[in-house]
N, C-alpha and C positions, 0 to 999 in steps of 0.2 A: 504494500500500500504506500503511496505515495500524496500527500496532502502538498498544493502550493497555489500561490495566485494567479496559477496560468494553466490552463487547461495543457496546452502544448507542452509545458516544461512539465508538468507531472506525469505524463506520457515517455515523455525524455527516460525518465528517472523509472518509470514503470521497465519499458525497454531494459534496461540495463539490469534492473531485478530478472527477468526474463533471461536473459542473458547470462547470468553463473554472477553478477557483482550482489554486491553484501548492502547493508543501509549507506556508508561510507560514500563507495561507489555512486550509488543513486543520487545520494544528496549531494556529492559532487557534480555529477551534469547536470541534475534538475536547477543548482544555482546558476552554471554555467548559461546554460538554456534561457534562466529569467532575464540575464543580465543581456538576451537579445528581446524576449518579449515582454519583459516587466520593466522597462529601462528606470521610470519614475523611483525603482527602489532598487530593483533587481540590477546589482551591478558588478565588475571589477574594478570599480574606483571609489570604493567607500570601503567597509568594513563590517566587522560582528561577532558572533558569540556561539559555539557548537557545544553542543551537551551529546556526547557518545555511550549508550550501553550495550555493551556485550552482552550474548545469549546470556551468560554467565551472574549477570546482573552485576559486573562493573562496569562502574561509572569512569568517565573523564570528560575533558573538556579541552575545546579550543580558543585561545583566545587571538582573534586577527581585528582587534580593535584599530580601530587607526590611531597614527604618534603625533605629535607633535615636532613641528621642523626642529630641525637644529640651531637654526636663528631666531626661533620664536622668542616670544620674553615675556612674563609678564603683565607688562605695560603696554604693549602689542597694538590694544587697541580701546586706548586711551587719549584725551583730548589733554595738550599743554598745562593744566589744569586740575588731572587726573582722574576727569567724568570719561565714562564712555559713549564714545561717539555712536551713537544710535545707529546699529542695522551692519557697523562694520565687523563684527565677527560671524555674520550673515551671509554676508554677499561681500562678493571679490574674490579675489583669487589668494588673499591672505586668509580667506576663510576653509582654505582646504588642509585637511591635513594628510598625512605621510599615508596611500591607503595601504588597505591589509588582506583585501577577500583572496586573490589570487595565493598567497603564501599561506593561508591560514586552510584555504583548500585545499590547497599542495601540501602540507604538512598531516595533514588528517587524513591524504589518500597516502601516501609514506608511508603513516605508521601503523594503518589501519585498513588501506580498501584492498582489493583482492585483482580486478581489473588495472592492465595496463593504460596507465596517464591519456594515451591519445585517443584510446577507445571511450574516454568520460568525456572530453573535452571535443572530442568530432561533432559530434548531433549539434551542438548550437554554432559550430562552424558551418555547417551546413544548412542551419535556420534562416543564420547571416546575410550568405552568399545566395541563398537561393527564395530567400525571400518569405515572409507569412505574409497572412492577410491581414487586412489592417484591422484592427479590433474598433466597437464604437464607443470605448472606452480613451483608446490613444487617439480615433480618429476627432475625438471633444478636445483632446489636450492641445493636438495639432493647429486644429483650427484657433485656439484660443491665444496658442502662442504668437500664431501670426497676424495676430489682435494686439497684442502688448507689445510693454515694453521690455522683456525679455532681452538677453543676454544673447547678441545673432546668433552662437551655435545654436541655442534650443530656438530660435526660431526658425533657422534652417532644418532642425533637426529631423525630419520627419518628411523633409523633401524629397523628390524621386529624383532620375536622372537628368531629367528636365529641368529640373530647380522647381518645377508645381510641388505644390501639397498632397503628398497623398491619401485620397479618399478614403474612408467605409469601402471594405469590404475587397480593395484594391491591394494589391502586391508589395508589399513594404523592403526594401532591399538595405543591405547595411555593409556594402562592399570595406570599410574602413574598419568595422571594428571585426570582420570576417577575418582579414591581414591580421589585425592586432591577435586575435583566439589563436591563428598558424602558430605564430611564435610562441604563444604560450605552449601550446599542444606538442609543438616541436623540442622547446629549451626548458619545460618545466617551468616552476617560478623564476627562472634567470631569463627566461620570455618576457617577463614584464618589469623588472626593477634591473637588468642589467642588457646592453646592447639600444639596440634602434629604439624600441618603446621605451627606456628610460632617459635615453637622449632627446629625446619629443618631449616627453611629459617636463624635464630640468627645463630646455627651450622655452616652451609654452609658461613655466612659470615667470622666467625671466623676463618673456616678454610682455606679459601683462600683470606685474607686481606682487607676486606669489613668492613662495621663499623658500620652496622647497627644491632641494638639489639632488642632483647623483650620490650625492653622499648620503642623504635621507634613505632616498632610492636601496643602496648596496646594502646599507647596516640594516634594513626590517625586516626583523623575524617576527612570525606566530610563534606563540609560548603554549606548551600546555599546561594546564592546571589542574590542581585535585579540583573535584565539584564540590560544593556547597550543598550540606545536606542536612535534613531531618524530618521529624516525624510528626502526623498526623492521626491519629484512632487506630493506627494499626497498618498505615499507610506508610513509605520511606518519599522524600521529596528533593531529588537532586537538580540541583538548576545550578547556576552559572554562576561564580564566586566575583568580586570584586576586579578589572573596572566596571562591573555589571553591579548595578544595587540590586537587580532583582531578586536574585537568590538569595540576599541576605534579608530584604522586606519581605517575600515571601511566605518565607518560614517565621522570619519573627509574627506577622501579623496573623498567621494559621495559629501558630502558640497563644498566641490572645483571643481568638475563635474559641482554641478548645476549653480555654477558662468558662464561656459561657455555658448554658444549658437552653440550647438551639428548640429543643423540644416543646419550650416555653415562646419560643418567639417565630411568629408568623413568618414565612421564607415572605420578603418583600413588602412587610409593614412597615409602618412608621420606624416601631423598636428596632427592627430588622437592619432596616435603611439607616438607623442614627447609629447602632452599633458599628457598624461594617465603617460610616463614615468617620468614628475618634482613631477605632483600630487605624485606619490608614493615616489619618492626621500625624499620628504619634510616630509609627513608623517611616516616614517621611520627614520627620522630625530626625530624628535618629539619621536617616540617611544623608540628609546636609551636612549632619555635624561631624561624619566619622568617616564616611566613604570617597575612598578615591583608588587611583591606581597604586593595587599593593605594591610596587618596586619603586616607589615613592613614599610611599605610607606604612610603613614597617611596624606598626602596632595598635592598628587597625582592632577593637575590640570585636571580633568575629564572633567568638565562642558565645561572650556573652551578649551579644545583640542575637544570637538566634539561638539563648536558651531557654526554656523551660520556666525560671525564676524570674528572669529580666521580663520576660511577658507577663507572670503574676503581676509585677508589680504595676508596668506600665496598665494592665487591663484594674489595676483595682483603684485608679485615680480616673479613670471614668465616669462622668455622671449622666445616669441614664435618663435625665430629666433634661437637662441643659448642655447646649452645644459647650463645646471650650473654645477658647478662644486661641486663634494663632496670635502668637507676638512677636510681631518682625526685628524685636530688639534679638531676637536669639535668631533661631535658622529656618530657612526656606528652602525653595526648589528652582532651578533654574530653567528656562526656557527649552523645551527640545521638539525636533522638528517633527513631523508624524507621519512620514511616508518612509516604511522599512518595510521587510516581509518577512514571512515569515515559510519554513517547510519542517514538515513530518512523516516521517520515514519509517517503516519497518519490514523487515524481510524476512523469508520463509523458515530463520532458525531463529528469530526471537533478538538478534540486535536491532536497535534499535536510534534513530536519528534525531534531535528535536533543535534547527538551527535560525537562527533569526540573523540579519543582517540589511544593512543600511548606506542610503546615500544624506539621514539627517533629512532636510526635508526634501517632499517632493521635486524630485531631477536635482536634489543635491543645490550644487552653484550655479547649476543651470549652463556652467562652463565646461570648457571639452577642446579637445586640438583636432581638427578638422584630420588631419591625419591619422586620427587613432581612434573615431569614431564611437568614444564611450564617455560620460559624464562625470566629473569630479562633486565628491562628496561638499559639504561643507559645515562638517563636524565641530571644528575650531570652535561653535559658536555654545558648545558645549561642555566647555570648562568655565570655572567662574571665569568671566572676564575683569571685575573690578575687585582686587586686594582689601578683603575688611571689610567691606560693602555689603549690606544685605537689606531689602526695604520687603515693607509689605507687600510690594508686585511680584513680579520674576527673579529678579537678582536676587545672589546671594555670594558671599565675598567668602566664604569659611574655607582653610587653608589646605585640607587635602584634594579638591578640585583646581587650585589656583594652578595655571599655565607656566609649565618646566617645558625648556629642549627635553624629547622625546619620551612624555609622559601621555599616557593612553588617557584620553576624557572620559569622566564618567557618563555611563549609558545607563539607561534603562529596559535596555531587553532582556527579556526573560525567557528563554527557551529553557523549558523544565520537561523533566520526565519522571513519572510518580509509580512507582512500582507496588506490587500486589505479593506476599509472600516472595518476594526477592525474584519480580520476573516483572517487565514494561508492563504495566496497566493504562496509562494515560501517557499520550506524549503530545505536548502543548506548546502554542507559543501568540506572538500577535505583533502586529507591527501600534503603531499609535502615542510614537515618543513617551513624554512621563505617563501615558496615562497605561503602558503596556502593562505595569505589574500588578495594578489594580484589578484590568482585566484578565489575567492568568491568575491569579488569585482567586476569585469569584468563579471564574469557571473549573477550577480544580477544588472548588469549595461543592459546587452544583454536582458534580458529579458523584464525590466520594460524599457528602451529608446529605445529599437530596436524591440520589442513586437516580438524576437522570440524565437519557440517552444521551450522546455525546451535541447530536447536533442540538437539542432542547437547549442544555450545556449553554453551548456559543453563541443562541440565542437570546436567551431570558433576559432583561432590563439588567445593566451594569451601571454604577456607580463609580465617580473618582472624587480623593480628597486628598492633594498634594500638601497639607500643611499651608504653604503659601504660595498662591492667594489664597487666602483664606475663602473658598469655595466650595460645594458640595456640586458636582456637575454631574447631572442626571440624562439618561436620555428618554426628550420629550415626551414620546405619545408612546413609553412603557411604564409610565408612573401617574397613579392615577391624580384626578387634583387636589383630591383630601386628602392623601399624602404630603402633597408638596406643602399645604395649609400650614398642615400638622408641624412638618418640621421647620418650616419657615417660624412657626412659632414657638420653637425648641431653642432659634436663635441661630438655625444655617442660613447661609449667604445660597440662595438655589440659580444656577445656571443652566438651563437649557440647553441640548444641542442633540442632530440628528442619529448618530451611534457615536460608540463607543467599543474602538479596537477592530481587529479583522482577523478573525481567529483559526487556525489552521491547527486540527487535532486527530488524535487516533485512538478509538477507546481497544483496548486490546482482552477480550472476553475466555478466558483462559479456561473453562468450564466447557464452551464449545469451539472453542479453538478457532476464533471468529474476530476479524478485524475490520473495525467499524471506523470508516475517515467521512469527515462533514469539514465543508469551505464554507466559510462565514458567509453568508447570503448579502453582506456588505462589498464584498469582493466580485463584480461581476463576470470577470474574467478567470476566477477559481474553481478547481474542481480538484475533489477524490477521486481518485483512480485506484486501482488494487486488481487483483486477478486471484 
């Protein structure tokens, strides 16, 4: 089974199952694959986070976050004054940082996939070159690009060979980053961070104010990691350790869950909705203050943010009558973009895939080298930008996120996989910047306390509450209005909006040896696939 936001790249990824490759394997071409028909997120110029378990029920993990340049600084991007200049850690080409998808995928097929390197990486070489159809998902983007004021690559980006726009339903061809996949296919990761494509990419920086070099290029490696783990009712919960806060809020905020007595409170009532909303306030609290990239942050309280005791306490300063209040004098959440993806994997001996990865936001920088046919992330904008700085809006200044030469920014994805008697039971994940870990939370909460189906799961009304802004952000027309009454009158800030997250899962039913994948119905272009 293969879960992703592309019908074509779950296909990709099925093939290869078919074919004698392992989860590894799969979720290696089916990212390759996105990174031609998910461009918006699916890419090799951004980065992300792999949660790996073997038949065997161990766990590991990849981490191919992206670095920070080597000239970065600090004060980066800051006004004479030391305010930040509004939108520049956003856009520009100072806003890209060192990527990592290519290496962190090459590294995971290394040490783990079973399939030779050119056999993963041919099929979206061949999607490239020979073209898909144009979806009326990209064919709205296309059009809209060439309505704005967009960065010219993305408004070329979708051109055919004519330089017209290509239509709905019309033949999309990608002769450029088809070249750029050869190399990789051919050189490995020395395809992309050494030779011709890392000579482009140093170029392209220099020419348009970027600061990333060959030497960024040469020195970045994917690192693996132990995972991040613990437990739930009987449940084990491994997900992605630090520069990922998901794995660490995850589990802390299930330990404060299972303080409560669920039994008592309505799935989706007032009580229901205002618990779920302190638990994450608090956790997200905690996440500003401590979390950053551990090769920077060396004492990093892990253990106890995802114990057992620490969630007593934080669950027993709850009051279940009155909102709490966030106070921007302490810590917040900072800004992140929400167009990432996510995929889910499993294969016919029980490993198991669950990988999330990003351009930061929708098409990244919007930037790309006409040569090489693939989009630059613009991640940057996801370290604190301002030293000491933290207001009741976005910003937050707290010193394990502040901007080091080649420290990996803290993310928000959560590709988790939750095991059953020591074997995949649920493998989960969501793109939706900070609001990711909220919804993999909730949907691994639905499953294992409300035992339902997986797609029910990724459906049911999701809730987010980052600490700061101090808001409860609900979606719309899944909460009724005495609800909202209710808790507006408990003292939450309520914001509206049309979903929440794009959930890509595989419930794994170990009783009848049956695997059940559901593509979040927010994702139009997504599909489960399995055989």
């Amino acid at each position: 089974m293969v879960v992703s936001d592309n019908a074509l790249a779950s296909k990709v990824g099925t093939a290869i199952l078919k074919n004698g490759g392992n989860a590894i394997d799969a979720a290696v071409a089916t990212a390759f694959a996105l990174a031609v028909t998910h461009p918006q997120a699916g890419n090799i110029g951004g980065g992300g986070f792999l949660v790996y378990m073997n038949s065997d029920g161990n766990a590991t993990t990849i981490d191919f976050r992206e670095k920070a340049p080597l000239l970065a600084t600090s004060d980066m991007f800051l006004d004479e004054d030391g305010e930040l200049i509004r939108g520049s850690n956003h856009y520009g080409a100072k806003s890209i940082g060192v990527p990592g998808t290519v290496a962190g995928l090459y590294l995971a097929h290394q040490k783990y996939g079973l399939l030779p390197w050119k056999v993963l990486v041919q099929p979206s070489i061949y999607l490239a070159e020979n073209g898909v159809e144009l979806s009326w998902t990209l064919a709205g983007h296309a059009k809209s690009f060439n309505a704005s004021a967009q960065p010219q690559f993305l408004r070329d980006y979708y051109d055919n060979e004519e330089g017209e726009p290509t239509q709905f339903g019309e033949v999309w061809v990608q002769k450029e980053l088809a070249n750029t996949l050869k190399l990789i296919r051919d050189n490995g990761k020395d395809g992309f961070y050494k030779g011709a494509v890392a000579s482009e990419i140093a170029a392209f920086m220099k020419a348009n104010g970027g600061i990333i070099t060959m030497e960024d290029l040469s020195k970045y490696e994917a690192i693996e990691r132990e995972a991040i783990s613990g437990t739930y009712k009987g449940y084990e919960i491994f997900s992605m350790p630090p520069p990922s806060s998901g794995g660490v809020a995850i589990i802390e905020m299930l330990n404060m869950v299972e303080q409560a007595n669920l039994d008592t409170i309505p799935f989706n009532s007032t009580n229901y909705v205002h618990l779920l909303a302190e638990v994450m306030r608090r956790a997200f609290a905690d996440r500003a203050e401590h979390l950053g990239d551990p090769d920077f942050n060396l004492n990093m309280p892990l253990k106890r943010l995802t114990s057992k005791e620490f969630a007593k306490m934080r669950y027993n300063n709850i009051d279940f009558k009155h909102a709490s209040v966030s106070d921007s004098s302490k810590f917040g959440q900072i800004y992140e973009g929400e167009n990432t993806t996510h995929l889910s994997v499993i294969d016919k001996d029980g490993n198991a895939v669950s990988m999330t990865y990003t351009l930061e936001q929708s098409y990244g920088s919007g930037l790309g080298s006409s040569k090489l046919g693939f989009i630059f992330n613009n991640e940057m904008g996801d370290f604190n930008p301002q030293p000491g700085y933290t207001n009741s809006g976005w910003l937050i200044g707290t010193d394990p996120n502040i901007i080091e030469p080649e420290k990996r920014m803290l993310s928000s994805m959560s590709p988790t996989i939750v095991t059953k008697n020591g074997k995949p039971y649920l493998i989960i994940g969501s793109p939706g910047g900070r609001t990711i870990i909220n919804t993999v939370f909730q949907t691994i909460l639905n499953v294992i306390e409300y035992d339902m189906p997986i797609e029910r799961a990724i459906e049911v009304m999701k809730i987010h509450h980052q600490w700061l802004p101090d808001e409860l952000i609900f979606e719309y027309d899944l909460m009724s209005p005495d609800t909202q009454k209710a808790l507006e009158q408990m003292g939450h800030n309520l914001q509206g909006r049309q979903n929440l997250g794009r959930l890509m899962g595989i419930l794994c039913t170990s009783e009848s040896n049956v695997y059940i994948g559901a593509s979040d119905s927010s994702s139009p272009d997504g599909a489960a696939i399995g055989y």
